[in-house]
C-alpha positions, -999 to +999 in steps of 0.1 A: +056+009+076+067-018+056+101-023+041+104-014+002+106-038-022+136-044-045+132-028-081+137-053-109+161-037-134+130-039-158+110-020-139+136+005-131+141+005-174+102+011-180+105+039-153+131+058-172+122+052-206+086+066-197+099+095-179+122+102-207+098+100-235+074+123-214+102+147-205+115+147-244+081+145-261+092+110-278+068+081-276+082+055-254+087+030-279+112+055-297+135+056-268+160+032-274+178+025-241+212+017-255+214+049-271+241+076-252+214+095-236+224+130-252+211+110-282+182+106-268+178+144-262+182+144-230+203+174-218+219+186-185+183+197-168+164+163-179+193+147-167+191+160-128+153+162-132+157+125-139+183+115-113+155+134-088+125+111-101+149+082-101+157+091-058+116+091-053+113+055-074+140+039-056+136+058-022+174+062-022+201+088-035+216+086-070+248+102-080+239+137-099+267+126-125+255+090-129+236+098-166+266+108-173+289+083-162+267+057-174+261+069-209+229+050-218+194+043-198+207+003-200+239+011-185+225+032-159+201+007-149+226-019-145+245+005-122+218+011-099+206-024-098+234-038-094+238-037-057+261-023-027+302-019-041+326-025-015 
């Protein structure tokens, strides 16, 4: 098996907005990823639903509270790109 490549933070962006538009019925180009994502409608059940689609994209765990920590989709993103903290 070969080793996984790393996800650009665009790609990780188009993952999310898709899955959010398809899991809040708004087109794609609607989701604005600098909104707060409550604004976005996304509630506490999209949010974990999203954290588990995020795990199977990136083939790694992400904190159940990171939506919330990170407050926006561009935020988040930057979080889990951003690499290994010490």
């Amino acid at each position: 098996m070969s080793e996984q490549t790393a996800t650009t933070p665009a790609e990780l962006r188009a993952f999310v907005v898709d899955h959010v538009a398809r899991t809040t019925g708004v087109p794609a180009a609607d989701v604005d990823a600098a909104q707060p994502i409550a604004a976005l409608g996304v509630d506490s059940v999209h949010a974990i639903d999203l954290v588990v689609a995020c795990e199977r994209f990136l083939g790694r765990p992400v904190p159940d509270d990171l939506l919330w920590r990170a407050l926006s989709i561009d935020a988040m993103v930057e979080q889990l790109t951003a690499g290994p903290r010490g």
